[in-house]
C-alpha positions, -999 to +999 in steps of 0.1 A: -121-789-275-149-769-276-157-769-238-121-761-231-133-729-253-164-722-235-145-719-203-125-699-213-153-676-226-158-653-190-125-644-185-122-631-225-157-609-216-144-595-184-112-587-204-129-564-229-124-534-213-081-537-207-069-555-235-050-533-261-070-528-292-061-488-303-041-482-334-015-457-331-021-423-355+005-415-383+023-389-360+024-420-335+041-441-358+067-410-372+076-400-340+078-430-312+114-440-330+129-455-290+132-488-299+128-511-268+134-544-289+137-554-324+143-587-342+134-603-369+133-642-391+130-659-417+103-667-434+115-700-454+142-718-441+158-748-464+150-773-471+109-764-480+094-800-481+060-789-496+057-757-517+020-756-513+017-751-469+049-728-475+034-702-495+000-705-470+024-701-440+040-670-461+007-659-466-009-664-433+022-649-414+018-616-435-024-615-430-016-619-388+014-597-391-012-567-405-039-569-376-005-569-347+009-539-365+001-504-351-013-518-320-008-496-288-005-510-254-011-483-227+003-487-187-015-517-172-031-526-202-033-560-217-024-573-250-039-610-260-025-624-293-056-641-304-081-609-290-061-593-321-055-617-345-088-632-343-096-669-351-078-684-386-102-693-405-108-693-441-136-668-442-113-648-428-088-649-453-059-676-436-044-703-459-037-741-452-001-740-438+022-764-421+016-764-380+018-783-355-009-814-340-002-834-312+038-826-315+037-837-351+036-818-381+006-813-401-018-791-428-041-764-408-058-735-417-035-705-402-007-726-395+025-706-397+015-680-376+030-697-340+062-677-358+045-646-352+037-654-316+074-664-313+090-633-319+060-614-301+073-631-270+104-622-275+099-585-281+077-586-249+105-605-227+136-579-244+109-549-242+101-552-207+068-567-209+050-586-180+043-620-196+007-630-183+001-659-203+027-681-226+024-721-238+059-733-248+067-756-275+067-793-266+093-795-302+127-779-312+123-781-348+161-764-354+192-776-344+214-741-335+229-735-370+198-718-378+189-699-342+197-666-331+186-663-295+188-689-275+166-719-270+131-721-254+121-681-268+093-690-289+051-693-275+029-713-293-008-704-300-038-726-308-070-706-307-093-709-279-072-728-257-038-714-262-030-677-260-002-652-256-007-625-233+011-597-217+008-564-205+029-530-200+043-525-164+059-492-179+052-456-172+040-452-207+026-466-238+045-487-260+040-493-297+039-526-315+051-532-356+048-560-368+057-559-408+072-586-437+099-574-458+118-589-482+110-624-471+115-619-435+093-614-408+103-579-386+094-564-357+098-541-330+086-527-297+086-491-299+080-461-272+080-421-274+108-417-245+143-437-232+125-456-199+161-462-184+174-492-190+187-520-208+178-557-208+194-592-221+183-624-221+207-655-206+205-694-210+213-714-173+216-748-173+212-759-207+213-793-213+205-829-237+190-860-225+191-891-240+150-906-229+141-941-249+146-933-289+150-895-287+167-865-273+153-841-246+167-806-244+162-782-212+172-751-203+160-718-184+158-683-195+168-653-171+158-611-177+183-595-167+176-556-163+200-531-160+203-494-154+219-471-178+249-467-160+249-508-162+239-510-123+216-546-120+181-536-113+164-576-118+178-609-126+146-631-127+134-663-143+110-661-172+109-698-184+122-728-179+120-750-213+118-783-220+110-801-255+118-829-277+141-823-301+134-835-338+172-838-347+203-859-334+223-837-312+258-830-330+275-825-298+266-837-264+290-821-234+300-846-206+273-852-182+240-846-200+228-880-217 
């Protein structure tokens, strides 16, 4: 593990000078109100199975939340989840929470926070962000009573080896919140002026497969970008997921097992 750090060491260095670290200034944050993408999620969902690693997830989701929040990201500039959150250690202030080791779940210091770097992803790919680097989930922990958006837009982070990275193919800067309120996890992609259009995400070829003792589901993600006046500018592929589920399928169309 370590060496796979190391390697990884000359690119952070050369990156130094790009990657977004400037906060924005009070008038910033009063006046950049065009809001390129929002969403937000929960931070419990039923049922909790250990009190304890919930609370540290609560707590460890709130710490990272606080050093994303305020971040600008300039044209051509380059935002690295873990260049800003830093590693999760204890030192630092990060909580045993429940995570994920080898696809199964498990106690780590910092866990919790891959639901930060979920919803960063999908602010970047609603906002109009170039993703530059994104690890998917090799689990889908939820069956889609509890999901919003569809499956596959979530990036998991493990420090040193697996980062989420993007940067800002607009014409200006954009700003990045990232704030807990009331037991849910908020945020938004922000910018001073309307850049012109509109963009939606769409699930293709969505699907379950039956492999051995468990269930496979794969689908693919397309941007699609329009104009104001609702012309299409892009349709183009941003991922193509596939993961294990940890749940039976309630329903499995014709076709796919």
């Amino acid at each position: 593990m370590e060496l796979v750090r190391l390697r990884g060491a000359p690119v952070r260095l050369l990156e130094r000078g790009v990657v977004a670290r400037a906060r924005a200034s009070d008038e910033q944050l009063r006046s950049w109100d065009f809001v390129l993408a929002e969403r937000s999620s929960p931070l419990r969902r039923d049922p909790v199975k250990d009190e304890a690693l919930q609370r540290g997830k609560e707590h460890n989701v709130a710490l990272a939340a606080s050093k994303l929040d305020g971040v600008i990201v300039q044209p051509g500039q380059l935002c690295s989840y873990h260049q800003l959150v830093g590693r999760p250690s204890r030192l630092r202030g990060f909580r045993p929470g429940l995570e994920l080791h080898g696809e199964r779940p498990s106690a780590g210091i910092g866990g919790g926070c891959c639901q930060i770097s979920n919803l960063l992803y999908l602010l970047c790919l609603l906002g109009g962000q170039r993703v530059v680097e994104r690890h998917r989930h090799g689990l889908d922990l939820f069956p889609d009573s509890a999901r919003t958006v569809p499956f596959g837009c979530g990036a998991t982070v493990f420090y040193g080896t697996a980062d989420l990275r993007f940067d800002n193919p607009l014409d200006q800067p954009v700003l990045l919140r990232m704030l807990v309120q009331d037991g849910w996890l908020v945020g938004r992609l922000l910018c001073a002026e309307d850049p012109g259009f509109t963009m939606e995400l769409v699930e293709r070829d969505h699907r379950f497969t039956r492999e051995g003792d468990h269930w496979t589901r794969e689908n693919r993600i397309r941007r699609i970008i329009r104009d104001r006046s609702g012309e299409l500018l892009v349709d183009q592929l941003v991922a193509h997921n596939r993961a294990r589920t940890c749940y039976e399928p309630e329903r499995v169309e014709e076709g796919t097992c």
